[in-house]
gemmi code that builds the backbone of each chain (N, CA, C; Angstrom):
import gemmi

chains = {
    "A": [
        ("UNK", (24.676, -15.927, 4.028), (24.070, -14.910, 3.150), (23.312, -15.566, 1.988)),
        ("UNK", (22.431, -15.050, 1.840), (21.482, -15.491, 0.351), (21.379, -14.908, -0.619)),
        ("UNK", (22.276, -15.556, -1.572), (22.857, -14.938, -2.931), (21.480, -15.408, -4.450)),
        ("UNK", (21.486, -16.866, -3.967), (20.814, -17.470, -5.060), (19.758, -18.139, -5.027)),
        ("UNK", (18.731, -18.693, -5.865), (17.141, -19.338, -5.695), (17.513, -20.145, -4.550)),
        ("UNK", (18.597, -21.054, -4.806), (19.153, -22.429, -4.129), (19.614, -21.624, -2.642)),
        ("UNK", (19.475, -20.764, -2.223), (19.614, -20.477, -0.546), (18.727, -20.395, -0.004)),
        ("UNK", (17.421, -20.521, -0.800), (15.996, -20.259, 0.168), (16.256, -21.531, 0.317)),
        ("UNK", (14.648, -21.471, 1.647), (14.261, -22.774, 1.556), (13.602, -23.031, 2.155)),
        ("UNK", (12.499, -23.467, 2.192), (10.947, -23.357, 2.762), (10.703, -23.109, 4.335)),
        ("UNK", (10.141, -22.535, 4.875), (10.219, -22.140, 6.240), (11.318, -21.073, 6.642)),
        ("UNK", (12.087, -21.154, 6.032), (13.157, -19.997, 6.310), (12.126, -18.798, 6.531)),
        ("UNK", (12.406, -18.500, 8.106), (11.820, -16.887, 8.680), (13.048, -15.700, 8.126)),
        ("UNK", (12.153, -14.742, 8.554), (13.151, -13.469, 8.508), (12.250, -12.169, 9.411)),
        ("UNK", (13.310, -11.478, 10.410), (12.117, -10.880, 11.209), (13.088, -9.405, 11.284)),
        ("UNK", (12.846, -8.182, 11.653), (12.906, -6.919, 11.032), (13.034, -6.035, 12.519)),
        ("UNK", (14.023, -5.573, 12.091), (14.255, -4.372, 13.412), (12.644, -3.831, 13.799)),
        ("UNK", (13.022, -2.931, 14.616), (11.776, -2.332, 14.952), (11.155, -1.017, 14.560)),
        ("UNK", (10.132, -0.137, 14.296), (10.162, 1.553, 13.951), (8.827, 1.314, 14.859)),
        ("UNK", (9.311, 2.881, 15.469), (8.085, 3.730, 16.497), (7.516, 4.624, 15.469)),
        ("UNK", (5.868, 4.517, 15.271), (5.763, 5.697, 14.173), (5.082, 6.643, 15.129)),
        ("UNK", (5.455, 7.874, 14.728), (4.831, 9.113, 15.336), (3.683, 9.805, 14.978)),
        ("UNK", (3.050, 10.436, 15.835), (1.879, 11.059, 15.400), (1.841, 11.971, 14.065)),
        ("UNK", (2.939, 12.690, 13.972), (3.315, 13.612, 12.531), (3.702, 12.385, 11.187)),
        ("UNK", (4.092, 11.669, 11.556), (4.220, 10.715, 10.239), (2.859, 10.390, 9.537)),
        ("UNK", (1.601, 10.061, 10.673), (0.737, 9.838, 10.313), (0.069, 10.653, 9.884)),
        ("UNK", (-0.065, 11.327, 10.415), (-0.507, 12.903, 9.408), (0.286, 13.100, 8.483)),
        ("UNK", (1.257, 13.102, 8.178), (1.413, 13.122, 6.830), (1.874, 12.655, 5.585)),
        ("UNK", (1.474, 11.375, 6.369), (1.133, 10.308, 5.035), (-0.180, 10.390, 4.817)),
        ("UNK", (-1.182, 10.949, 5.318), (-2.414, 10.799, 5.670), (-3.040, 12.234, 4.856)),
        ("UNK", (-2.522, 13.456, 4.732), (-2.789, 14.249, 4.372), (-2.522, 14.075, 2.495)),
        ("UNK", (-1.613, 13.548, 2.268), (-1.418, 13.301, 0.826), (-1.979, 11.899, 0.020)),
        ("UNK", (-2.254, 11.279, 1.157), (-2.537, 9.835, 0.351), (-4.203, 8.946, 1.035)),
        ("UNK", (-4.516, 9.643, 1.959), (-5.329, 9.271, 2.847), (-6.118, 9.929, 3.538)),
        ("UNK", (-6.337, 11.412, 3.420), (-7.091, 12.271, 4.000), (-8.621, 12.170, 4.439)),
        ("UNK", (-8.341, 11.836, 5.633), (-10.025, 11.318, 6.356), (-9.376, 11.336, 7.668)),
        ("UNK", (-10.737, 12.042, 8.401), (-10.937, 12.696, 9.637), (-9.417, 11.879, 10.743)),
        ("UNK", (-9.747, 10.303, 10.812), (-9.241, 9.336, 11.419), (-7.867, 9.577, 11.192)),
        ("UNK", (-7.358, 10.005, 9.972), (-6.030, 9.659, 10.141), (-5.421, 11.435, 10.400)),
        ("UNK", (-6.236, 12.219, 9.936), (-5.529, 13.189, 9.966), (-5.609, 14.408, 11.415)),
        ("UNK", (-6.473, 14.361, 12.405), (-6.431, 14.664, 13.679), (-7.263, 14.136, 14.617)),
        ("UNK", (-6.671, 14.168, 15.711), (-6.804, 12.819, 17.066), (-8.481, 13.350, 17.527)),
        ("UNK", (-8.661, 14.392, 17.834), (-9.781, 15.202, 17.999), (-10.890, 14.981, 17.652)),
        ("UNK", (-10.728, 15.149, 15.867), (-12.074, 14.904, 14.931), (-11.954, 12.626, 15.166)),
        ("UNK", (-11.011, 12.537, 15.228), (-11.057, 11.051, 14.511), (-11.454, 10.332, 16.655)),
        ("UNK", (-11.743, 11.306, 17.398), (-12.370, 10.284, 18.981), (-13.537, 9.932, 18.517)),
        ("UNK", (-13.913, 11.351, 17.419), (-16.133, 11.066, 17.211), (-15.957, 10.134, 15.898)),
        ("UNK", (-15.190, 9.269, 15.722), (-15.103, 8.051, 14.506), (-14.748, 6.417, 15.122)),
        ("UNK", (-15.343, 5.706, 14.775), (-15.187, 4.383, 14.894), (-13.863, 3.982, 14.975)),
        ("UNK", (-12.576, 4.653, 14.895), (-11.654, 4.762, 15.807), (-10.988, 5.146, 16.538)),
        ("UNK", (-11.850, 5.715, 17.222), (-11.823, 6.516, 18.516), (-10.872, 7.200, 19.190)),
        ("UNK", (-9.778, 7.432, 18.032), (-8.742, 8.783, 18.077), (-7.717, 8.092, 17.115)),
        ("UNK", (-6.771, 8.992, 17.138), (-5.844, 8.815, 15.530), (-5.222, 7.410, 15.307)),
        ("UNK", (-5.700, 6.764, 14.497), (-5.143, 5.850, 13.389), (-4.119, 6.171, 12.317)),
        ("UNK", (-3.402, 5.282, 11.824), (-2.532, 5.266, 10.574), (-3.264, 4.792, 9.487)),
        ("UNK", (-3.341, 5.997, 8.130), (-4.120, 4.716, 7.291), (-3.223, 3.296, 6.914)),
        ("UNK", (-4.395, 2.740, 6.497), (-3.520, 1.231, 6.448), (-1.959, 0.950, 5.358)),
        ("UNK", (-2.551, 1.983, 4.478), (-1.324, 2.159, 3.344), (-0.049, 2.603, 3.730)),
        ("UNK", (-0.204, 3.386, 4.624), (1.106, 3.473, 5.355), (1.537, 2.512, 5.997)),
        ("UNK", (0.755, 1.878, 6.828), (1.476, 0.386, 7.796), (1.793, -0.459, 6.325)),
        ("UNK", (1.382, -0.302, 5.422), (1.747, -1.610, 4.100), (3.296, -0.735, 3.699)),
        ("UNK", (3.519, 0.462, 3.632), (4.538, 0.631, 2.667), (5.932, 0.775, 4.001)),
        ("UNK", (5.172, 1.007, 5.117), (6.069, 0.327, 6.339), (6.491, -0.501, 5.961)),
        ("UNK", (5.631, -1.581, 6.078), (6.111, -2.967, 5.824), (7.369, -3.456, 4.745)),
        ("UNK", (6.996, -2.651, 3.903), (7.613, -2.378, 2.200), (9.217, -2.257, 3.072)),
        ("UNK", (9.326, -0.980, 3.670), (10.385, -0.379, 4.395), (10.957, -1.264, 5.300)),
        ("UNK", (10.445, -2.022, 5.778), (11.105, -2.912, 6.457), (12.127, -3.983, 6.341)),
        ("UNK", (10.874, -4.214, 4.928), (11.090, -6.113, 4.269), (12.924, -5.487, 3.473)),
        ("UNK", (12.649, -3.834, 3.041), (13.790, -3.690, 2.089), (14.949, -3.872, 2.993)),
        ("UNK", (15.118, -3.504, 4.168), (16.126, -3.419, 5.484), (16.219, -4.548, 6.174)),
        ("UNK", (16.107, -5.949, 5.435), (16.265, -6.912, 6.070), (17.122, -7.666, 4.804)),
        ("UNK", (16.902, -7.364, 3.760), (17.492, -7.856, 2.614), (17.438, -9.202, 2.237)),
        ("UNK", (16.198, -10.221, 2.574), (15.888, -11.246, 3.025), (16.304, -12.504, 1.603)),
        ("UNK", (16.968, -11.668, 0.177), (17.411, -11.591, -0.700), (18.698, -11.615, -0.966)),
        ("UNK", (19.253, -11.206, 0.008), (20.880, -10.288, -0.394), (20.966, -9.719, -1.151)),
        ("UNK", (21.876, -9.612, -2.660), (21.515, -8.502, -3.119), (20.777, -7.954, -4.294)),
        ("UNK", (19.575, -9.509, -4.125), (18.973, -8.949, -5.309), (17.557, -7.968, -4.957)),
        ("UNK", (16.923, -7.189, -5.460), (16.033, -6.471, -5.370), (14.132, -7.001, -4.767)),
        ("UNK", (13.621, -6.293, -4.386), (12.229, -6.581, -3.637), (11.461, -6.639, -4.976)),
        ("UNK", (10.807, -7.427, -5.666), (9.858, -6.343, -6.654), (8.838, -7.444, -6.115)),
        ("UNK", (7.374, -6.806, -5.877), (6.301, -7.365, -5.966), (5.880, -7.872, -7.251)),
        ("UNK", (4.915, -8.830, -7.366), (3.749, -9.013, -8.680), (2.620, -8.111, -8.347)),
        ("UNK", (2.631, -8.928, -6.688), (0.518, -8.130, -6.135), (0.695, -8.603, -5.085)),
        ("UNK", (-0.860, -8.485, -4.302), (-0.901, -8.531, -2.991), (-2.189, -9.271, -2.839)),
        ("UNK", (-1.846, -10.518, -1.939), (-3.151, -11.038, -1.692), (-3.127, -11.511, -0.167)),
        ("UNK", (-4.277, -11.615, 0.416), (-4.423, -11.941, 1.938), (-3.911, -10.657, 2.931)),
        ("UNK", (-3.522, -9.592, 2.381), (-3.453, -8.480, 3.165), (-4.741, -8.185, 4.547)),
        ("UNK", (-4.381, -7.933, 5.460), (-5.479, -7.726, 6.454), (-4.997, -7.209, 7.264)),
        ("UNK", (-5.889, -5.798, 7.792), (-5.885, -4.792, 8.545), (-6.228, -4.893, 10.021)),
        ("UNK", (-6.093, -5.606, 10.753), (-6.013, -6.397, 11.956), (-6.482, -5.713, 13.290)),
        ("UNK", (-5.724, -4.209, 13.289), (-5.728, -3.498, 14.324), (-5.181, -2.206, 14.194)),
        ("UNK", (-5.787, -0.829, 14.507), (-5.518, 0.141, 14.186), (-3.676, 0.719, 15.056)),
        ("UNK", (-2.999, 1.058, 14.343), (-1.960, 1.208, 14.097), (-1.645, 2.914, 14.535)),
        ("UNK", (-1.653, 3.350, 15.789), (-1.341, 4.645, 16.571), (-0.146, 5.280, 16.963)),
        ("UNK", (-0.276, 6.485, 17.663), (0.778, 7.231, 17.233), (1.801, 6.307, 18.768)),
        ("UNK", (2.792, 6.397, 18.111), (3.432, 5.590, 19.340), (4.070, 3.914, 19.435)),
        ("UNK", (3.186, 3.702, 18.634), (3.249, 2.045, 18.417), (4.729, 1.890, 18.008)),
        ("UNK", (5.058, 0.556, 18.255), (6.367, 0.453, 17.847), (6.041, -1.718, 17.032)),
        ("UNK", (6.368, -1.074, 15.848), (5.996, -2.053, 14.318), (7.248, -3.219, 14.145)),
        ("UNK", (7.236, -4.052, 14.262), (8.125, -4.797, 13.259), (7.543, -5.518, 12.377)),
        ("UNK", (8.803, -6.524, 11.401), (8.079, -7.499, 10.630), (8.174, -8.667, 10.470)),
        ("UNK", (7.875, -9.835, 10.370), (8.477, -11.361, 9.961), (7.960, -11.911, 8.713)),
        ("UNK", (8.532, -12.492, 7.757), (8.343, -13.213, 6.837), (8.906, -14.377, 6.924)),
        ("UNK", (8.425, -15.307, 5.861), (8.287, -16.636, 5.810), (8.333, -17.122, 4.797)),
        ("UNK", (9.261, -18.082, 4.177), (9.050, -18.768, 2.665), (8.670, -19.239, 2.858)),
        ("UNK", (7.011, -19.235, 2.081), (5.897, -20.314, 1.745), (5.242, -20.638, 1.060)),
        ("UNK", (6.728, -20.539, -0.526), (6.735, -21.307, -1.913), (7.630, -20.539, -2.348)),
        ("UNK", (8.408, -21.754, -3.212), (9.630, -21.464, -3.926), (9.431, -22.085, -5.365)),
        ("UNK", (8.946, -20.489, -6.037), (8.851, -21.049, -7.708), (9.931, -20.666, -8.785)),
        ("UNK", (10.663, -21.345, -9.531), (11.396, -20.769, -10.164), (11.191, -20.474, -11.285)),
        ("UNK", (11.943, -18.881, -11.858), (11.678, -18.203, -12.702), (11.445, -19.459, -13.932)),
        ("UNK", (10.640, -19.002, -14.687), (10.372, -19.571, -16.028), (11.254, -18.536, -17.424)),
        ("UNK", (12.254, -18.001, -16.642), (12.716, -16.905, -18.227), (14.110, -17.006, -17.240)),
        ("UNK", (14.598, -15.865, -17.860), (16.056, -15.647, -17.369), (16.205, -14.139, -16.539)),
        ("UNK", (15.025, -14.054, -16.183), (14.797, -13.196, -14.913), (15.740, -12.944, -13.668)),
        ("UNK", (16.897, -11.992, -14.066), (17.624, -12.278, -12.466), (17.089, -11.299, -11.803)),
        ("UNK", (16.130, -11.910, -11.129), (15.731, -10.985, -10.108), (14.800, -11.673, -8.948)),
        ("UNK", (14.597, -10.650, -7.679), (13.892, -12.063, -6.449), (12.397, -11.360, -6.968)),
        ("UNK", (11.409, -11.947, -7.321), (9.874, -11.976, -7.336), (9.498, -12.410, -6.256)),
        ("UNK", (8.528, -11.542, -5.514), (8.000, -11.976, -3.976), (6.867, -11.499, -3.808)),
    ],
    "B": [
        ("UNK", (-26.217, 11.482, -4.882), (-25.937, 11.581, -3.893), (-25.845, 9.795, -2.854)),
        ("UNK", (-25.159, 9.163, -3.080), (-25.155, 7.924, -2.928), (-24.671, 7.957, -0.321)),
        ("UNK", (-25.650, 7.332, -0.090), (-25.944, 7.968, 1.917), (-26.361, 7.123, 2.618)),
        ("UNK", (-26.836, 6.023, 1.872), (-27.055, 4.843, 2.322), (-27.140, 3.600, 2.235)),
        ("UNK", (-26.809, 2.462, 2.498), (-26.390, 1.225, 2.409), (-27.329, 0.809, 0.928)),
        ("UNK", (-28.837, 1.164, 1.303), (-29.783, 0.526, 0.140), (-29.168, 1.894, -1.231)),
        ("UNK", (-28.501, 2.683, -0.701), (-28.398, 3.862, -1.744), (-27.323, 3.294, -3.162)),
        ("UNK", (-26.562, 2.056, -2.927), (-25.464, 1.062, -3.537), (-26.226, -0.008, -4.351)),
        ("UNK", (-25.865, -0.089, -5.265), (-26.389, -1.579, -6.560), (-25.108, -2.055, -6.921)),
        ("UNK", (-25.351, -3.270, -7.244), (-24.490, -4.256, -7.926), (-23.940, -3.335, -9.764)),
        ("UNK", (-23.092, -3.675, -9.628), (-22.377, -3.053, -10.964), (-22.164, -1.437, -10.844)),
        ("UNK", (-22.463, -0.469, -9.695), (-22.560, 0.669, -9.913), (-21.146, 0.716, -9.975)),
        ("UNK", (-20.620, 1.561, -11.005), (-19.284, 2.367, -11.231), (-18.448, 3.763, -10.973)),
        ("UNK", (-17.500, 3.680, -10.074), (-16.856, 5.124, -10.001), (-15.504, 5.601, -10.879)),
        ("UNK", (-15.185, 6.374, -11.253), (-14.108, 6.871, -11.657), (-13.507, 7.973, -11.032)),
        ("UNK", (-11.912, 7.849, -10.992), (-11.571, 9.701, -10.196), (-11.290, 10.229, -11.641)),
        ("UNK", (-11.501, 11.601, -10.979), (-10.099, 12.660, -11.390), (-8.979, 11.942, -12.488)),
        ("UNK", (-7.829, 12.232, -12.950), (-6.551, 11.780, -13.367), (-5.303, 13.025, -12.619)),
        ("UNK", (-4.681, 12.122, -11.780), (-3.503, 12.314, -11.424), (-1.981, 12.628, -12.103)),
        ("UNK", (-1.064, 13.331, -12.726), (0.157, 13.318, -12.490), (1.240, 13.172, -12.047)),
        ("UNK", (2.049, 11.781, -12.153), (3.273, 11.437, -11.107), (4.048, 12.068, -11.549)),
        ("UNK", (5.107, 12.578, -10.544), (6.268, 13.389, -11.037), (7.215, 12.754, -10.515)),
        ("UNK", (8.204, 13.028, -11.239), (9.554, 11.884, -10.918), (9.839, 12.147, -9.286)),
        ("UNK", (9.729, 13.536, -8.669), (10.145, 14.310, -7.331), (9.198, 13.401, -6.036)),
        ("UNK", (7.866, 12.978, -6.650), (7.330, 12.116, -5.630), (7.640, 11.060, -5.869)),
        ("UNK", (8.135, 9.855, -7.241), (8.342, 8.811, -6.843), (9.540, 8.816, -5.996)),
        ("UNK", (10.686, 9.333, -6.055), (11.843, 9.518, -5.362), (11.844, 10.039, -4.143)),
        ("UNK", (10.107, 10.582, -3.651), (10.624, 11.181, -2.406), (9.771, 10.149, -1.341)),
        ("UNK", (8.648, 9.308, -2.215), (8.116, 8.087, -1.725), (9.008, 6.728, -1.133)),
        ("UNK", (10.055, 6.836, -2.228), (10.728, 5.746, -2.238), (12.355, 5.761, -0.963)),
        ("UNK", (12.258, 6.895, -0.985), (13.369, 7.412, -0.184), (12.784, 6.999, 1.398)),
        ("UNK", (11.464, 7.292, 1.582), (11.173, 6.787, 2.756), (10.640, 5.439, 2.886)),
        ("UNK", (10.022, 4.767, 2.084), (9.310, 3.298, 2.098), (9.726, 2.245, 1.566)),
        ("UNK", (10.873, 2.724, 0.070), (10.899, 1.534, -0.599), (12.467, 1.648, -1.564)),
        ("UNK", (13.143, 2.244, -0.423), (14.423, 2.525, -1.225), (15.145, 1.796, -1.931)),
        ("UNK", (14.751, 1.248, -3.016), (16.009, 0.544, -4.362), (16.105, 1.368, -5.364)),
        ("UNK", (17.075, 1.171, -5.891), (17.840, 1.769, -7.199), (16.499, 2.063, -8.251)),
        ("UNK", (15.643, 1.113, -8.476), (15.025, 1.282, -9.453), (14.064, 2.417, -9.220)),
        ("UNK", (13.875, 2.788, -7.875), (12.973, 3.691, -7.214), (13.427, 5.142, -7.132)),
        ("UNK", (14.696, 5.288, -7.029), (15.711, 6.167, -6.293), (15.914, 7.381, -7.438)),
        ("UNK", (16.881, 6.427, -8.306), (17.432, 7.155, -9.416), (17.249, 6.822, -10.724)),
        ("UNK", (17.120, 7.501, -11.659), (16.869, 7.325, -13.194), (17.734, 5.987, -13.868)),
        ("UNK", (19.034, 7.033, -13.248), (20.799, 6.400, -14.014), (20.683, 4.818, -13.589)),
        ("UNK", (20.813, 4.755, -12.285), (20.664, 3.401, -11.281), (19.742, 2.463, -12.167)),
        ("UNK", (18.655, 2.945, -12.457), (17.557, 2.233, -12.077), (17.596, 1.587, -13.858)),
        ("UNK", (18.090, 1.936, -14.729), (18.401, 1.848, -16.620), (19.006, 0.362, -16.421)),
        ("UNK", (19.702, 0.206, -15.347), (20.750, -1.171, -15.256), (19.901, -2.211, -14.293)),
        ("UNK", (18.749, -1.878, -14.450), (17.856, -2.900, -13.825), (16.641, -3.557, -14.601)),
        ("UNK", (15.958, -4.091, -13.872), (14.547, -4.949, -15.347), (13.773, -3.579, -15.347)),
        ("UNK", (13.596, -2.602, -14.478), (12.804, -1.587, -15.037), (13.303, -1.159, -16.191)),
        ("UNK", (14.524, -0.932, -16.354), (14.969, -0.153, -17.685), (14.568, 1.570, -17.398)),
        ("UNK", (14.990, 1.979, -16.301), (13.931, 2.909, -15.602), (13.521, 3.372, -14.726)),
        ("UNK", (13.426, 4.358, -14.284), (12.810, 4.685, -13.077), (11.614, 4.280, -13.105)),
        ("UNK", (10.892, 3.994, -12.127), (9.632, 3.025, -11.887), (9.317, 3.115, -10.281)),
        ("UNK", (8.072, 3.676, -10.260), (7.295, 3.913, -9.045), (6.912, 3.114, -8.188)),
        ("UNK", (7.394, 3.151, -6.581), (7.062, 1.812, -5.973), (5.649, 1.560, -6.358)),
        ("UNK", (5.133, 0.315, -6.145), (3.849, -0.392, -6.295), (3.401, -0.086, -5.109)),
        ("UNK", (3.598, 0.402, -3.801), (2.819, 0.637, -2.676), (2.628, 2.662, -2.773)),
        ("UNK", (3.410, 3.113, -3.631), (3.417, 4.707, -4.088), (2.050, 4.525, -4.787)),
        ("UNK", (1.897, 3.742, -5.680), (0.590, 3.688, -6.907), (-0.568, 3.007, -5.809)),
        ("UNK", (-0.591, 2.292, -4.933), (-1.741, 1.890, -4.059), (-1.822, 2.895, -3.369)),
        ("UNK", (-1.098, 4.155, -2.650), (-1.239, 4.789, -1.823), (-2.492, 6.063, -3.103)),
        ("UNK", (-1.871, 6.145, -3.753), (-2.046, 7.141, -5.002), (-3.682, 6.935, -5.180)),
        ("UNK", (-3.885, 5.323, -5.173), (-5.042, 5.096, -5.725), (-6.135, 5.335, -4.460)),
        ("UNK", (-5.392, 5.287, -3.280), (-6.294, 5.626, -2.377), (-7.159, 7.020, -2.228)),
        ("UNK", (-5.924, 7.852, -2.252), (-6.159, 9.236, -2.613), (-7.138, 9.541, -3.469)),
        ("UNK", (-7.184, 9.135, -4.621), (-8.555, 9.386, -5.631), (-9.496, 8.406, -5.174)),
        ("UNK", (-9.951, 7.178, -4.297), (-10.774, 7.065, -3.870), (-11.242, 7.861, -3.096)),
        ("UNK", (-10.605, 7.950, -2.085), (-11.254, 9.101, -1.300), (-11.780, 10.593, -1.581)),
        ("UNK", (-11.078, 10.690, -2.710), (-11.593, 12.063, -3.870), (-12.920, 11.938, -4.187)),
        ("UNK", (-13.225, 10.248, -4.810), (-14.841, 10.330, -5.205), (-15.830, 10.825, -4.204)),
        ("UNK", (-15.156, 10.072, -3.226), (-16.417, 9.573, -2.402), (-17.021, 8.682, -2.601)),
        ("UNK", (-17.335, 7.813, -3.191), (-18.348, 6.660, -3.534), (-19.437, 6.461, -2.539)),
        ("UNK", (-19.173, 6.331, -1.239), (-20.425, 6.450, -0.140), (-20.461, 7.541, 0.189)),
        ("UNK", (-20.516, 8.933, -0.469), (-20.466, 10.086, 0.034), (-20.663, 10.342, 1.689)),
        ("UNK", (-21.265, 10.608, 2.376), (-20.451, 11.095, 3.711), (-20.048, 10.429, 4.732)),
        ("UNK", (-20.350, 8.956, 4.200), (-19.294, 7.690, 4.815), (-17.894, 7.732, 5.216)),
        ("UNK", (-17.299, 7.272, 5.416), (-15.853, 7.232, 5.291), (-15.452, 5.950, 4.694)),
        ("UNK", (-14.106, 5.721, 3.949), (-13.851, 5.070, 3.334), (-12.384, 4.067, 4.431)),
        ("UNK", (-13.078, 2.647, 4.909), (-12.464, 1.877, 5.509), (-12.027, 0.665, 4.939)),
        ("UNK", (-10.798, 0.277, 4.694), (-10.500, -1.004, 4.102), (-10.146, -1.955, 5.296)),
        ("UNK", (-10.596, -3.340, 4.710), (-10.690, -4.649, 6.153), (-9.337, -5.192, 5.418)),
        ("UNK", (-9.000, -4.782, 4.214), (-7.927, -5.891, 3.904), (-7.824, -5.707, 1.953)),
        ("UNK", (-7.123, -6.296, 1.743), (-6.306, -6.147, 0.096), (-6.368, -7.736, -0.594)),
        ("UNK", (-6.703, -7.941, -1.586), (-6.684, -9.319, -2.121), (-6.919, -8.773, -3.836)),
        ("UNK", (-5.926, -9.560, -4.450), (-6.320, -9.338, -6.181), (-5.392, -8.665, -6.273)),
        ("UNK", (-4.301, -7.345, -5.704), (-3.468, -6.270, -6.116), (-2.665, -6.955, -6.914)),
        ("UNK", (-2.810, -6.578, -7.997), (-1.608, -7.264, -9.236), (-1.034, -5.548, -10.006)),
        ("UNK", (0.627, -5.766, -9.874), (0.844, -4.624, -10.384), (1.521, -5.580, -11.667)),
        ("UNK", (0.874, -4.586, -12.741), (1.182, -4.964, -14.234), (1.696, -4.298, -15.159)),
        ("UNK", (2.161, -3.290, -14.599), (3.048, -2.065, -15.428), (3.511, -1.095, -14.605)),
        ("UNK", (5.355, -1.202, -14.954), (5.698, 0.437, -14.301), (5.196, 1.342, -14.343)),
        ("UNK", (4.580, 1.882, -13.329), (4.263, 3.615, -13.137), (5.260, 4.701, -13.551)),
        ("UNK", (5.641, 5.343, -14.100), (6.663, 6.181, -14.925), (6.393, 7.440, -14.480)),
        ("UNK", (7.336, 8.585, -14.550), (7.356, 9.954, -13.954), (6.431, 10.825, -15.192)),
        ("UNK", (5.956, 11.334, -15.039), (4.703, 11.744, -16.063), (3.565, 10.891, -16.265)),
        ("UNK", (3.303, 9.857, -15.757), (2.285, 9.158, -16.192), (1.316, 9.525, -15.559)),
        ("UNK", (-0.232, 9.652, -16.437), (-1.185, 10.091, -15.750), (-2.124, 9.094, -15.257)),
        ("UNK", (-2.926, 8.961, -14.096), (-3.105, 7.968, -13.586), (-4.865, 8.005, -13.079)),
        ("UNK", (-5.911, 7.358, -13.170), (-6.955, 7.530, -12.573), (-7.065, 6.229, -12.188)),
        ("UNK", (-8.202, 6.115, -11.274), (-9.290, 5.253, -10.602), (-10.793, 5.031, -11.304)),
        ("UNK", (-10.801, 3.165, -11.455), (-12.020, 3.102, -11.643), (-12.630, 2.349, -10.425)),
        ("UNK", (-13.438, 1.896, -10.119), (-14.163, 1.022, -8.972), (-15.548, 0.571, -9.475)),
        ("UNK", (-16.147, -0.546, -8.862), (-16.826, -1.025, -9.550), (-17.367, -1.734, -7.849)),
        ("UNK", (-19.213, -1.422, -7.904), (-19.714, -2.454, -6.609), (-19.658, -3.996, -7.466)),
        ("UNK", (-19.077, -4.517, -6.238), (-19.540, -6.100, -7.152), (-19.425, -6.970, -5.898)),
        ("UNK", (-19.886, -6.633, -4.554), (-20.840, -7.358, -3.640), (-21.158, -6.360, -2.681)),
        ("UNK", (-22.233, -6.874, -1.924), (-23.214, -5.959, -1.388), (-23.134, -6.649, 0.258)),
        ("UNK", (-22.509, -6.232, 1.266), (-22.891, -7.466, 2.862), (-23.004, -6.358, 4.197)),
        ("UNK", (-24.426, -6.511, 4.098), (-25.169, -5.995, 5.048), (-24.244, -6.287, 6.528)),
        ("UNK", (-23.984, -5.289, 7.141), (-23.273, -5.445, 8.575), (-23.684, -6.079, 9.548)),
        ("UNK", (-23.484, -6.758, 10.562), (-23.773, -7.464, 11.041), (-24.001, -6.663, 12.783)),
        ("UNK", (-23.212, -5.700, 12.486), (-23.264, -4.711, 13.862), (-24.056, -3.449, 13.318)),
        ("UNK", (-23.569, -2.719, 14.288), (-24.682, -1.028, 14.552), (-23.542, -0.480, 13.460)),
        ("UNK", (-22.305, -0.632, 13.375), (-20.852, 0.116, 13.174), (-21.646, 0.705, 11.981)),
        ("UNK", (-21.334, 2.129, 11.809), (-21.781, 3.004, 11.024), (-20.959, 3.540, 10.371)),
        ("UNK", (-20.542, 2.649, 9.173), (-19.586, 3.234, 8.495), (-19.438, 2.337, 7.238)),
        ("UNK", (-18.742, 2.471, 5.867), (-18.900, 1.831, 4.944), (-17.732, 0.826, 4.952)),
        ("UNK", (-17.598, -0.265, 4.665), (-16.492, -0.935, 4.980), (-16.099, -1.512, 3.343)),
        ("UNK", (-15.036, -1.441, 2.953), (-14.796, -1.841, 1.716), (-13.643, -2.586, 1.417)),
    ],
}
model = gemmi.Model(1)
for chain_id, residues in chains.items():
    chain = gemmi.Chain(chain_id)
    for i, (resn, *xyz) in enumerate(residues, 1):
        res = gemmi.Residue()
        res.name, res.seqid = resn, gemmi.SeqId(i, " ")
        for name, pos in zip(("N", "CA", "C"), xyz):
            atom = gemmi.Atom()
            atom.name, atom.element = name, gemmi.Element(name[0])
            atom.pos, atom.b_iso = gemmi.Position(*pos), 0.0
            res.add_atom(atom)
        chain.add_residue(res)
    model.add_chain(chain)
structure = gemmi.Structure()
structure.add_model(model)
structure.setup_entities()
């Protein structure tokens, strides 16, 4: 189990059950946070450059979010982001698909304060 | 009425609307994407570095999407992201806090295909 800075350690993977997302999830994450043709019915979104229903991408990110928290790759200290860089949208993300995740330590900086908490 | 690729300049600026978070969506965001204490509950969350309830950071990207897509910026475009780089979250989002979007063009890259659509 990984309690403390000193249990990481570079290359250490971590990889994440699996979730099937459904066509209604996407709609309605899509209706409140993302509303465009593509994400919100299969119909309108065939006559769009993705050629029937997509997930917007913000949902596959806060998936991800959902995932990384259910792996606890931390133990029991908390997820908090700073930001996000190198994010990339790869491939449209449909009703049906079935998602996992893997991460990777690839840098271990230690807090400069008395921060108990995991920054990732 | 901004419709076409040459219809975009360097420095042009958008702003949304201003939004209202309510404590009922960070908690009902977080319940599905990003369940920790600091997300969850008020009480919980006082005994953490938020000091607070505090809105996931993928709740406030989803949020910000939403008022992009409110502007429109390429009006009858659709609004496609290839990917995320720069996201730095720098302050808890708080239950009442009111929230807008600014955007700003600051590069211009002519497509390389037919794909008819704005890519951002």
């Amino acid at each position: 189990m990984i309690e403390w800075f000193e249990d990481l350690s570079l290359g250490m993977r971590f990889k994440s059950e699996s979730v099937k997302i459904s066509e209604d999830e996407i709609k309605q994450f899509a209706a409140k946070f993302d509303p465009q043709p593509f994400h919100l019915d299969d119909e309108a979104a065939q006559k769009t450059i993705f050629k029937g229903l997509a997930a917007s991408g913000w949902h596959t990110a806060a998936i991800a979010m959902n995932l990384a928290v259910q792996i606890r790759p931390f133990g029991p200290h908390p997820l908090i982001g700073l930001g996000v860089d190198g994010l990339r949208w790869m491939l449209p993300v449909r009703p049906g698909d079935i998602l996992h995740l893997e991460g990777e330590v690839v840098g271990l900086t230690p807090s400069r304060t008395s921060l108990r908490a995991s920054l990732w």
